[in-house]
C-alpha positions in Angstrom: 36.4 -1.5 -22.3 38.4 1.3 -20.6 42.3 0.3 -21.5 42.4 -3.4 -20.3 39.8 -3.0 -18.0 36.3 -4.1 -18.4 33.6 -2.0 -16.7 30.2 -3.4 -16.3 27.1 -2.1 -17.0 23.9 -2.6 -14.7 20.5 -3.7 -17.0 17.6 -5.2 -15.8 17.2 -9.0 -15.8 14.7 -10.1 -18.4 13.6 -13.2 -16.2 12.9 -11.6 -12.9 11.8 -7.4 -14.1 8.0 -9.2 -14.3 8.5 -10.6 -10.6 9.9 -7.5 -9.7 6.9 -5.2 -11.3 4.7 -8.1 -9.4 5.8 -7.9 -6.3 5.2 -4.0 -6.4 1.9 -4.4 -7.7 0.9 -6.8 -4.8 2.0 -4.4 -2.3 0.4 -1.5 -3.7 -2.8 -3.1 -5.1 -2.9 -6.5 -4.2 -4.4 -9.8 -6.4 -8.0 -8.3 -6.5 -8.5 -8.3 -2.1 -6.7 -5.5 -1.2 -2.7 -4.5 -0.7 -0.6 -7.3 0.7 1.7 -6.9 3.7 5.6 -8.2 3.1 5.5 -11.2 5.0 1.8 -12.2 2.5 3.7 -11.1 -0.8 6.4 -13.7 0.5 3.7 -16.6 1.1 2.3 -15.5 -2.2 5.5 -15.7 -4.3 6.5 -19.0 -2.7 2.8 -20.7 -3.4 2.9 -20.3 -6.9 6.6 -21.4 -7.2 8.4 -17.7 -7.7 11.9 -17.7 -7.1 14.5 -15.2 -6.0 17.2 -14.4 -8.1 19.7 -17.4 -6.7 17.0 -19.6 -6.9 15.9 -19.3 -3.1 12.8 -19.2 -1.3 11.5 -15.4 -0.3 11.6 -14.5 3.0 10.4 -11.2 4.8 13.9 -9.5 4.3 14.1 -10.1 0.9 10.7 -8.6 0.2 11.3 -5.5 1.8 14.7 -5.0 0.9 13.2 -5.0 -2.9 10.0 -2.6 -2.1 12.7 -0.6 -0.7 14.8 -0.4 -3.0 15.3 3.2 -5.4 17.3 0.5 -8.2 14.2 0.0 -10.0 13.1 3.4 -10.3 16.6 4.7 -12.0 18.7 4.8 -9.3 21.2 2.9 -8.2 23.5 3.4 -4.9 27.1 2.2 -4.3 28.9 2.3 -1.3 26.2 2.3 1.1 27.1 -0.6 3.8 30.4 -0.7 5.3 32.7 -3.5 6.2 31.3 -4.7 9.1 27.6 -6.1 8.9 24.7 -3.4 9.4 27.7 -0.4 9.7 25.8 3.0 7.2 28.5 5.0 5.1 28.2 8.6 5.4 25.9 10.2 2.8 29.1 12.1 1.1 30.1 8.2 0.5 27.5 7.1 -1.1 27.7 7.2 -4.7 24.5 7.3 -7.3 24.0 6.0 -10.7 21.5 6.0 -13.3 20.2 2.9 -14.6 17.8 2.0 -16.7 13.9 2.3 -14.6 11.4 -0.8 -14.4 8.8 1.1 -12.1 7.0 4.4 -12.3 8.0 7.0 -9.5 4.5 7.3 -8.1 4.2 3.6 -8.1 7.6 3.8 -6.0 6.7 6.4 -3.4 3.0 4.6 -3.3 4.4 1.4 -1.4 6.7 3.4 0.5 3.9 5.0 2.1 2.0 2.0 2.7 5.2 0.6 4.4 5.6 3.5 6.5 2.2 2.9 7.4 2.4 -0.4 8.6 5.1 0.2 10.3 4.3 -1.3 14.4 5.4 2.2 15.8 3.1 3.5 14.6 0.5 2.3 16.4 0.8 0.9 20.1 -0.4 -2.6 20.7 -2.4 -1.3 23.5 -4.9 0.8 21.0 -5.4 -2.6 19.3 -8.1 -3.6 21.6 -9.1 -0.7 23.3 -12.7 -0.1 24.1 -12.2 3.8 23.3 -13.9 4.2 20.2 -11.4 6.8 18.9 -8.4 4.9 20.8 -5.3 5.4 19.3 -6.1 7.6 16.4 -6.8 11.0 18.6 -3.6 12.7 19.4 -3.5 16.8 21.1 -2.8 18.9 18.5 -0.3 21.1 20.6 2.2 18.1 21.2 1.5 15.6 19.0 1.2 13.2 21.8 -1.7 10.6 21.9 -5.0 11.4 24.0 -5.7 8.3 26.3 -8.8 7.6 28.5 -9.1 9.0 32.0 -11.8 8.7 34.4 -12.9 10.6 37.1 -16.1 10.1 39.6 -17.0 8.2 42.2 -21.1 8.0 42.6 -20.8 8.2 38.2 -17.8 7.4 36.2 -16.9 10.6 33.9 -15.4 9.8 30.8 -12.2 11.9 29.1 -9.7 11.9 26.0 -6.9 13.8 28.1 -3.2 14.4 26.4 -0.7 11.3 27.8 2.0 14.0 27.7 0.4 16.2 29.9 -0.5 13.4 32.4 2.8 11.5 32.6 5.3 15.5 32.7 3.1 17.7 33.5 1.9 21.0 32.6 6.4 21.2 31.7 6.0 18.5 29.0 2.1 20.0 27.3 -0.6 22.4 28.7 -2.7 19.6 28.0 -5.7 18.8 26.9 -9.0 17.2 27.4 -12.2 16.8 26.0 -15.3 14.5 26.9 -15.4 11.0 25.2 -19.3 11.4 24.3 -18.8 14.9 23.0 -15.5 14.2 21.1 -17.0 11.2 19.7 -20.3 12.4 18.9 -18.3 15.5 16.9 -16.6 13.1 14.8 -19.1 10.3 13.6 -21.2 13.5 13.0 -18.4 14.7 10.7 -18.2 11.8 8.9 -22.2 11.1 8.5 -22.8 14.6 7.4 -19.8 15.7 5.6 -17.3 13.3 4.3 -20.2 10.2 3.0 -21.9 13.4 1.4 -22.1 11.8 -2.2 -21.1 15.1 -3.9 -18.0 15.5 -1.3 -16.8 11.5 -2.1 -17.3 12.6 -5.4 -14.8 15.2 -5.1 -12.6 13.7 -3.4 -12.0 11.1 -5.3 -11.8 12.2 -8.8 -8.3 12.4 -9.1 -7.9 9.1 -8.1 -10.1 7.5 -9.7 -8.6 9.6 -12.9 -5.2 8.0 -12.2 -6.9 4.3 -11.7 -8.1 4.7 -15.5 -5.1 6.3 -16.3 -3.1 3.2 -14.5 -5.9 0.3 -16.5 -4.7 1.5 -20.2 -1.3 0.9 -19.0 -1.9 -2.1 -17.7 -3.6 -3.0 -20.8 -0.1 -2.2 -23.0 1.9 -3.6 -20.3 -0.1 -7.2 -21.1 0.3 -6.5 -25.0 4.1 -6.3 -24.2 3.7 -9.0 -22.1 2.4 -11.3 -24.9 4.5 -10.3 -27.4 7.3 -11.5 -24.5 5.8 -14.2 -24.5 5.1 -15.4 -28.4 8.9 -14.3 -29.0 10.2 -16.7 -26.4 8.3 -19.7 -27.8 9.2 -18.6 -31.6 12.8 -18.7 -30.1 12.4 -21.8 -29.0 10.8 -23.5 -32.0 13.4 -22.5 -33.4 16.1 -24.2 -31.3 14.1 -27.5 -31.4 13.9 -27.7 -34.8 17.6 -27.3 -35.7 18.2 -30.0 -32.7 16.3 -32.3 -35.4 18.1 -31.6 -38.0 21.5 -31.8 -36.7 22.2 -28.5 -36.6 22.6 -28.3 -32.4 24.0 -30.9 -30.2 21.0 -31.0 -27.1 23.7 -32.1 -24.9 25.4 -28.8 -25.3 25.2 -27.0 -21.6 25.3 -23.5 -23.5 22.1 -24.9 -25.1 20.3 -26.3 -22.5 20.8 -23.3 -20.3 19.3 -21.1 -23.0 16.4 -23.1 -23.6 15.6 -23.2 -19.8 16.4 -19.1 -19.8 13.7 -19.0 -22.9 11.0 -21.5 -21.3 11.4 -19.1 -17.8 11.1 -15.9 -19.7 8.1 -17.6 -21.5 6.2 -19.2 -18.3 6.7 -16.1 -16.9 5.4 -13.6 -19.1 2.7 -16.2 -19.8 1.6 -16.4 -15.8 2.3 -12.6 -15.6 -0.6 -11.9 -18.4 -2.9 -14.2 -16.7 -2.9 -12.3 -13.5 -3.3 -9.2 -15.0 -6.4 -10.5 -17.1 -8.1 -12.0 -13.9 -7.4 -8.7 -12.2 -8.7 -7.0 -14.9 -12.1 -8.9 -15.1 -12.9 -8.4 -11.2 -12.0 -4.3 -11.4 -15.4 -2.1 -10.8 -16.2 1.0 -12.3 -17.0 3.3 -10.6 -20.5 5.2 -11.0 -22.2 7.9 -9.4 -24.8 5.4 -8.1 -22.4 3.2 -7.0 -21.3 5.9 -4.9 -24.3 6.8 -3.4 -24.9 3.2 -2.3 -21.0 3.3 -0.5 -22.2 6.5 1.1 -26.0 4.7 2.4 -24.2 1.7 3.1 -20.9 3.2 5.3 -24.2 5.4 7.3 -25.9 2.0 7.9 -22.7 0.7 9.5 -21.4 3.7 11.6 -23.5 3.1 14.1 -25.1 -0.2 15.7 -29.0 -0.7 16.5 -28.9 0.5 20.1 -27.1 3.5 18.3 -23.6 2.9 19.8 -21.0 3.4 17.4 -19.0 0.9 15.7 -14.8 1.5 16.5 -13.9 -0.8 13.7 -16.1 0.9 11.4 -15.3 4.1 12.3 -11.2 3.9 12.2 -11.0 2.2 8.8 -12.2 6.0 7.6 -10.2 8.1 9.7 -6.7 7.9 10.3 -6.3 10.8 12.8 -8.2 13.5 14.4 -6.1 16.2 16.4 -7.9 18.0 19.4 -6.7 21.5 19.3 -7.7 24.8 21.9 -10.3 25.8 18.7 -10.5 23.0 16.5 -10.4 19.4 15.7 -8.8 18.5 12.3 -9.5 14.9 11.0 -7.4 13.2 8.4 -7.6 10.1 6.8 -6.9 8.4 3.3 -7.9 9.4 0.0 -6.6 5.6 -1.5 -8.3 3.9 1.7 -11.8 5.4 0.7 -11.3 4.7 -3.0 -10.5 0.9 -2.2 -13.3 0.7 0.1 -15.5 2.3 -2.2 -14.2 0.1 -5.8 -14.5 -3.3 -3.3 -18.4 -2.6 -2.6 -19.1 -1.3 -5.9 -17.5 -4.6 -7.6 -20.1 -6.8 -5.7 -18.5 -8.6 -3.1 -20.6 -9.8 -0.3 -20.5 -8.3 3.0 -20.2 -4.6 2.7 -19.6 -4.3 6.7 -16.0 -6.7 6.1 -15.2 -5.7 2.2 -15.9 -2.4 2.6 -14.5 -1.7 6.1 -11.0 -3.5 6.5 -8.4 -3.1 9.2 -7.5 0.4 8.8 -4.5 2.1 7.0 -2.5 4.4 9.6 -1.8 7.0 6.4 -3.0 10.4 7.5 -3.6 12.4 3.8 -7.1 12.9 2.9 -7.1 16.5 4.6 -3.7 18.0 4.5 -4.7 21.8 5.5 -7.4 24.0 7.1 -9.6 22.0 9.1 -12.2 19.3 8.6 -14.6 21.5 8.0 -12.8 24.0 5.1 -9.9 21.8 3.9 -10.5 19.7 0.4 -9.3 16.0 0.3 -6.8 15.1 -2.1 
């Protein structure tokens, strides 16, 4: 109380923080197959009978408007809309408060980057299809614009990755830039076969993350103690309703009381359903092994390339995210978390390395962030 006025305080929910902390998960990790997209966390939730917090079926807005929003990380912003609908205050406007955090930073910034990365812009629909093998994933390193296919030739057809900037302005818009298909390709795929499958280089690569995987598991395993405790309170709770009901002590037709048993049977179900995922996911995670890197490495050669030798373009864009053609060099970037999923999904044992271990690709460019391919560690 402040005089005569009472000022509210924001605190998480009880019943929803697990579907919250869910919902997160799913993006970021997934239910054991990989990270879900919004509009699959919203078929997911509604399947297995999750409500929103009126009560309401998810929908794709409501999703993202949650994975987006800096609330559950300690944050919370007033003041940000305006009167009319889709209208921005100013950032001087806005006001921030601190409130009380139900998901880790990292986790936070995690799913925001595998938002971004989804995001359609990011890739035209054109590159979807394209019979380019590095289509839509090679851009000139002077611009930044994309490198498309030209041809030139008329007895033989000559083959080029040539800057779209260059070829739509003019030298005014980029020098420009252009670089055989064979040769570019052929620099690439060698790249990958010889330096980043290297077992030692994986290896490297990906000990950090795999540190913070283990790191993330012993959480995981106090988050489900907590959870169980949830759980066996709620029910102790509610024993203990029930059993003054029969002797007199409670009158069952009391709305107060029916709400709060249906708050304590939600909060139960809840934590209940919430410990059973996290078990499940627990049983099907891999560990990760030196050998079972080497057989990722053997594996991911195998499937490069095709039996006549061509290259596989699926294949080859689920490991890199980017390569930029430069006057001297060509730096190649892809993502540390991609490889580490890939490489966890074939050492669990799933059938069918060429489709578990080689999904649609994530458009995230981070596992080289400086020097070039040849000099710069992965992080």
């Amino acid at each position: 109380m402040r005089g005569a006025r009472t000022k509210k305080k924001i605190e998480p929910d009880p019943i929803h923080i697990e579907t919250v902390r869910l919902i997160f998960r799913l993006a970021r990790v997934g239910d054991g197959d990989g990270s879900l997209g919004v509009r699959q966390i919203a078929g997911y939730l509604n399947e297995r009978g999750l409500r929103t917090q009126t009560g309401g079926r998810w929908g794709l807005g409501a999703v993202h408007e949650l994975l987006t929003r800096t609330t559950y990380i300690g944050v919370h912003r007033f003041n940000v809309s305006g009167k009319r609908k889709g209208t921005k205050k100013n950032p001087e406007d806005i006001v921030e408060v601190e409130v009380p955090a139900i998901i880790e930073p990292e986790e936070f910034e995690a799913v925001q980057e595998l938002l971004k990365s989804r995001a359609p812009q990011l890739k035209a629909p054109r590159f979807v299809n394209s019979p380019t093998l590095l289509g839509g994933v090679v851009y000139c390193a002077d611009c930044g614009g994309a490198m498309t296919l030209r041809t030139s030739g008329k007895g033989e057809e000559y083959r080029y990755y040539t800057c779209c900037t260059a070829a739509r302005q003019g030298k005014t818009g980029c020098k420009g830039r252009t670089i055989p298909m064979a040769e570019l390709d052929s620099i690439v795929v060698e790249h990958i076969e010889t330096r980043l499958l290297a077992p030692g280089r994986l290896e490297t690569m990906l000990g950090a993350l795999v540190e913070r995987r283990s790191d993330h598991a012993e959480k995981e395993k106090e988050r489900i103690t907590a959870l169980k405790h949830q759980a066996a309170d709620a029910e102790e709770k509610l024993t203990r309703l029930y059993r003054a009901i029969e002797n007199g002590l409670a009158d069952l037709d009391d709305p107060n009381l029916k709400g709060r048993i249906g708050e304590l049977k939600r909060v139960r179900d809840s934590a209940r359903a919430d410990v059973e995922r996290a078990e499940s996911r627990d049983a099907r995670s891999a560990t990760i092994t030196m050998e079972s890197i080497n057989e990722f490495a053997r594996m991911a050669r195998l499937r490069l390339r095709r039996e006549d030798g061509t290259f596989r373009r699926s294949h080859i864009q689920s490991l890199v995210q980017r390569a930029e053609v430069g006057s001297d060099q060509i730096v190649i970037r892809g993502s540390a978390l991609k490889l580490l999923q890939t490489l966890t999904e074939v050492s669990g044992g799933k059938p069918g390395v060429e489709t578990a271990g080689f999904g649609v690709r994530s458009f995230v460019p981070k596992w080289l962030p400086d020097l070039d391919s040849n000099q710069g560690p992965f992080d």
